[in-house]
Backbone as CSV, one residue per row, in Angstrom:
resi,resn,N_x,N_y,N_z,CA_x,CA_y,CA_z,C_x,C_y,C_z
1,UNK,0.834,-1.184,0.000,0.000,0.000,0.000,0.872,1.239,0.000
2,UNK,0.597,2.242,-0.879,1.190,3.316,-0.502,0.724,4.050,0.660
3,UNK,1.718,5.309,0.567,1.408,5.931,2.005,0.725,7.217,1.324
4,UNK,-0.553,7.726,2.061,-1.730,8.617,1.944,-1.826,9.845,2.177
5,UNK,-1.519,10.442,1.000,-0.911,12.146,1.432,-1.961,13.237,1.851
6,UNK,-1.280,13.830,2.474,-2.793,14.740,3.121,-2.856,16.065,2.670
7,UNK,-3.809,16.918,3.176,-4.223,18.192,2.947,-2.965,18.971,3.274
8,UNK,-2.410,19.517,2.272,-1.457,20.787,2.911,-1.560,21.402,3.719
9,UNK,-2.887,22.080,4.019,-3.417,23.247,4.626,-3.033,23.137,6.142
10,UNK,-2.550,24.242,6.512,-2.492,24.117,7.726,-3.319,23.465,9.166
11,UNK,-2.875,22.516,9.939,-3.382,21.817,11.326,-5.116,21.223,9.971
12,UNK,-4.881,20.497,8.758,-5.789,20.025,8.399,-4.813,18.569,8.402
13,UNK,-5.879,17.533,8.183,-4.778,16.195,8.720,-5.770,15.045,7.606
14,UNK,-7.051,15.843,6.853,-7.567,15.068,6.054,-6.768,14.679,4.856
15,UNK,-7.354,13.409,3.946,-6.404,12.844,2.741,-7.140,13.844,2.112
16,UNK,-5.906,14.092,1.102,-5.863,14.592,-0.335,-6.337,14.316,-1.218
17,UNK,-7.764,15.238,-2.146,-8.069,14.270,-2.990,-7.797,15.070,-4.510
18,UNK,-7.294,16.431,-4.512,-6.671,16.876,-5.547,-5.516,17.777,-5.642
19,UNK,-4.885,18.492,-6.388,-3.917,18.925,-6.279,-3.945,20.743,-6.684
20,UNK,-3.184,21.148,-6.323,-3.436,23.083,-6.829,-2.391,22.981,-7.335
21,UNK,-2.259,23.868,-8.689,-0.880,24.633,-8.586,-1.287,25.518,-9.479
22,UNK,-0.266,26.762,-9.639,-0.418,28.254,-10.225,0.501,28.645,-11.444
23,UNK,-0.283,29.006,-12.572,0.640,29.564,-13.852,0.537,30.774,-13.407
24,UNK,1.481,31.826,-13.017,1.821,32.897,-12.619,1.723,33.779,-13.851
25,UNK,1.989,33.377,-15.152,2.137,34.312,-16.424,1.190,34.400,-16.671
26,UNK,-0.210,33.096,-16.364,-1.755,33.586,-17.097,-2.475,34.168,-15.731
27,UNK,-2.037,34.053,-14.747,-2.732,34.720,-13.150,-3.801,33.579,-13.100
28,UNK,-3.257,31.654,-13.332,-4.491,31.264,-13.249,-4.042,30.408,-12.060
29,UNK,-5.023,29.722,-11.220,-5.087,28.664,-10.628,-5.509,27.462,-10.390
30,UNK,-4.893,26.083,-11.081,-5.558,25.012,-11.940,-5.564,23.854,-10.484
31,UNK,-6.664,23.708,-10.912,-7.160,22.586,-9.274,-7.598,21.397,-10.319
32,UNK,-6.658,20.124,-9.812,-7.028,19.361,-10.384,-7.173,17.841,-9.685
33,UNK,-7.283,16.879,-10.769,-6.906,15.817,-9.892,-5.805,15.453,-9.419
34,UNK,-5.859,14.586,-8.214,-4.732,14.691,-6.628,-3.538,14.181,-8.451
35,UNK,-2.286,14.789,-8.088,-1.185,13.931,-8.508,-0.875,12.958,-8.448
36,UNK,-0.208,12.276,-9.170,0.488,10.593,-9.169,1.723,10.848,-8.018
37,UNK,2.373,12.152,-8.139,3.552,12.129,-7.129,3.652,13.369,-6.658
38,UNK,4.092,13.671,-5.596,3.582,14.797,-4.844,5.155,15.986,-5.341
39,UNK,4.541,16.963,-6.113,5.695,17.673,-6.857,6.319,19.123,-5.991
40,UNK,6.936,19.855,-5.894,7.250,21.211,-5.843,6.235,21.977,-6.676
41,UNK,6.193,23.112,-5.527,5.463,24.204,-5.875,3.919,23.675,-6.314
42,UNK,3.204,22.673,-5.837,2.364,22.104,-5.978,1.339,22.246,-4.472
43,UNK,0.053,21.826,-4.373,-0.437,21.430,-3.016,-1.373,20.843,-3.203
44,UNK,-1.094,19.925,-2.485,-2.555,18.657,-2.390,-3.160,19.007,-1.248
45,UNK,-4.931,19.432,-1.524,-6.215,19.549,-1.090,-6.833,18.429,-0.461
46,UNK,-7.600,18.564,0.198,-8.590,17.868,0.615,-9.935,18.005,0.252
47,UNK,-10.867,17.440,0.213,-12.211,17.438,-0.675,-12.506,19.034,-0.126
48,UNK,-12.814,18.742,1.550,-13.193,20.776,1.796,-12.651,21.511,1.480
49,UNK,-11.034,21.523,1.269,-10.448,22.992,1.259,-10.183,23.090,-0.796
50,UNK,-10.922,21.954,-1.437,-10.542,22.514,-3.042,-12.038,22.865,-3.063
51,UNK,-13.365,22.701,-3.012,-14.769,23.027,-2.848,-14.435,24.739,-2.237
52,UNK,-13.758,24.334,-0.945,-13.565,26.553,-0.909,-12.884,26.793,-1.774
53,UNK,-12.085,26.820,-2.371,-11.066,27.342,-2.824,-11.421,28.274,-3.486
54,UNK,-10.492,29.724,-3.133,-10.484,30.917,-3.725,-9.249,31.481,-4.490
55,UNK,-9.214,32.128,-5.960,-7.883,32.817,-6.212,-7.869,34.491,-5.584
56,UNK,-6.537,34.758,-5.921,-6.608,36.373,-5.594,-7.087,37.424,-6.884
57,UNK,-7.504,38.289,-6.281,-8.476,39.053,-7.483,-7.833,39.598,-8.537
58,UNK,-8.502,39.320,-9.924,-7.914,39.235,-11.363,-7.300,37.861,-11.647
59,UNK,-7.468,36.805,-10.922,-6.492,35.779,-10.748,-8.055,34.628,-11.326
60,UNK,-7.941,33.822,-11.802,-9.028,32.710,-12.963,-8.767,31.171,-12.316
61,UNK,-9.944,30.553,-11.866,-9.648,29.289,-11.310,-9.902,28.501,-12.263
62,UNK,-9.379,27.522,-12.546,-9.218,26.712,-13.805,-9.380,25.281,-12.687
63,UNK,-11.143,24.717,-12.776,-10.575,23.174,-12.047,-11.247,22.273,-13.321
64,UNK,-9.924,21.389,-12.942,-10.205,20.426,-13.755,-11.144,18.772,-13.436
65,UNK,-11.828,17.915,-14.426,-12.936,17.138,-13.760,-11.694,15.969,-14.071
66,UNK,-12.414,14.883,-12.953,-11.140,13.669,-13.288,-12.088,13.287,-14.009
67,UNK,-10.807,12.774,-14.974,-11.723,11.557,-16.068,-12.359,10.268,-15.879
68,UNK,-13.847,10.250,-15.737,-14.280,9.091,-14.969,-13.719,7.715,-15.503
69,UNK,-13.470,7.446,-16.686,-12.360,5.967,-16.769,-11.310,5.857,-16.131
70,UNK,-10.951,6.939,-15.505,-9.585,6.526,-14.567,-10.151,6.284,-13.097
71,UNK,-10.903,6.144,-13.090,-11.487,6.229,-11.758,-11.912,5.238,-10.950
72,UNK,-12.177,3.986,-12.510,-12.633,2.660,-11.815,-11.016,1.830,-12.414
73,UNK,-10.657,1.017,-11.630,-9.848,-0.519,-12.071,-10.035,-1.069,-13.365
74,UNK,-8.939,-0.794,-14.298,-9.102,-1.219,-15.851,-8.587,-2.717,-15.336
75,UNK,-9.106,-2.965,-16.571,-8.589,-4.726,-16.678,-6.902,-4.839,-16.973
76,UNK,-6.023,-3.561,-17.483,-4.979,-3.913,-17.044,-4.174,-3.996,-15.647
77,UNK,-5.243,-3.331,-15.362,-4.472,-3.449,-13.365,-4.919,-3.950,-13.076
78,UNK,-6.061,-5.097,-13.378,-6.554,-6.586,-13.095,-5.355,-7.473,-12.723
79,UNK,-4.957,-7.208,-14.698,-4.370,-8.584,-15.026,-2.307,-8.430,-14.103
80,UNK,-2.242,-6.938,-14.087,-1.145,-6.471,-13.720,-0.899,-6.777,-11.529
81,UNK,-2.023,-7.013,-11.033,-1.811,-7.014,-10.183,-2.064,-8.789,-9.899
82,UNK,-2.457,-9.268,-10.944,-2.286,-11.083,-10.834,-0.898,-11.492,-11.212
83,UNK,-0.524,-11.037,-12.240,0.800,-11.150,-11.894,1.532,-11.204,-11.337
84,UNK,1.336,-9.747,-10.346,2.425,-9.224,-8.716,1.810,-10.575,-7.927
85,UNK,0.905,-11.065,-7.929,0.528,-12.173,-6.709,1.161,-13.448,-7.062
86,UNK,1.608,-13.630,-8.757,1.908,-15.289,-8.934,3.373,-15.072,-8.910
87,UNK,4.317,-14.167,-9.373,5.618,-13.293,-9.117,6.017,-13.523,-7.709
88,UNK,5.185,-12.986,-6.868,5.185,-12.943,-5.138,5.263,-15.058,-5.131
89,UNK,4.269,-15.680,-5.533,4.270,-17.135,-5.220,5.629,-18.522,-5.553
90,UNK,6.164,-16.951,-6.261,7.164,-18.146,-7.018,8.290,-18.603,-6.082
91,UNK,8.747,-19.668,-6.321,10.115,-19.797,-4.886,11.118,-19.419,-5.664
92,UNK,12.263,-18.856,-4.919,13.323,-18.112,-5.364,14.221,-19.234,-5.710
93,UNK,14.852,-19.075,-6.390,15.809,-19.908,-7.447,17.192,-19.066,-7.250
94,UNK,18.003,-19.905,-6.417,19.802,-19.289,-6.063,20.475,-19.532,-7.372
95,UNK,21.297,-18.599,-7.606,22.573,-19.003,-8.812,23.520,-18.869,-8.144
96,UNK,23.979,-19.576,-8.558,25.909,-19.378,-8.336,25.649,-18.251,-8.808
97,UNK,27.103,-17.288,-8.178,27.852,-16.573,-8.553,28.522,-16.388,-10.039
98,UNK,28.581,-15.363,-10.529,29.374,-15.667,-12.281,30.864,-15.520,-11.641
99,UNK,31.819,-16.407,-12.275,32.805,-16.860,-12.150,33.739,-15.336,-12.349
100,UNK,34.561,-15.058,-11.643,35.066,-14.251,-11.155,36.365,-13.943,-12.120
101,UNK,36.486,-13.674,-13.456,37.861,-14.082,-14.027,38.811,-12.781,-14.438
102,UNK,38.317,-12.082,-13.208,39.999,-10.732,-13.138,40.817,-11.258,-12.223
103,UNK,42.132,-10.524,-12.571,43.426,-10.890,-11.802,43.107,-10.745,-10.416
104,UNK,43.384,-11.399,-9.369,43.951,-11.148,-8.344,44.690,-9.811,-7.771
105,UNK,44.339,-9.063,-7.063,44.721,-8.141,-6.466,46.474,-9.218,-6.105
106,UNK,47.674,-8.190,-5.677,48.741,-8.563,-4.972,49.609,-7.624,-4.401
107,UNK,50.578,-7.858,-3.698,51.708,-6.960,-3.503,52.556,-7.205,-3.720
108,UNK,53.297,-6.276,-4.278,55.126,-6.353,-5.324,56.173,-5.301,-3.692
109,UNK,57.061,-6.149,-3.329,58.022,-4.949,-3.097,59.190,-4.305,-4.270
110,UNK,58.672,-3.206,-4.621,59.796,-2.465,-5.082,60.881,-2.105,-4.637
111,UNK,62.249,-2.660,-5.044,63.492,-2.023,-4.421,64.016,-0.648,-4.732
112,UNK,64.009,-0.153,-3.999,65.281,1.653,-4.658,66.477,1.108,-4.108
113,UNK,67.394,2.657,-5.175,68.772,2.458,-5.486,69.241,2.450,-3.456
114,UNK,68.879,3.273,-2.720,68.982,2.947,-1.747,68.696,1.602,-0.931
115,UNK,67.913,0.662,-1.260,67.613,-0.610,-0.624,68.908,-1.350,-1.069
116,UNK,69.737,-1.341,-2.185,70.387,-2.128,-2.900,71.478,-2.438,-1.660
């Protein structure tokens, strides 16, 4: 299971169910669905605080709707998570080691004209 990211907002401790962030050049503020990974300069909401959500004046809220096919379990994350379970069932199979065929580390004493 992953771990369940919460509301930015201050002393709020609810999960996150979308994300904010701001194009500064169009003065907009695009509320969308929560992110796949929690980015910089980004903030993940909670259902109450993206429902308030206000920009600053002259400033355009842009929210976006999640796309309801992403919303339910496709049949590839069916078939993708039967996999992870028969993957998980398999017994691990040891190899030897691959045969090791560089030189040997050693030590040489070098003599100087002084040792002679």
């Amino acid at each position: 299971m992953g771990v369940v990211r919460r509301c930015t907002r201050t002393a709020c401790s609810e999960s996150a169910v979308s994300t904010l962030t701001y194009v500064y050049a169009d003065q907009t503020a695009v509320l969308g669905p929560l992110a796949t990974f929690a980015e910089p300069h980004s903030y993940d909401l909670c259902a109450a605080h993206s429902q308030r959500l206000s920009a600053p004046r002259g400033w355009t809220v842009l929210r976006l709707a999640p796309d309801p096919s992403t919303l339910e379990p496709s049949h590839d994350d069916l078939l993708a998570l039967a996999d992870a379970v028969r993957e998980a069932g398999r017994p691990l199979i040891s190899r030897p080691p691959p045969p090791d065929d560089s030189p040997q580390p050693y030590l040489r004493l070098l003599k100087t004209e002084r040792d002679s």
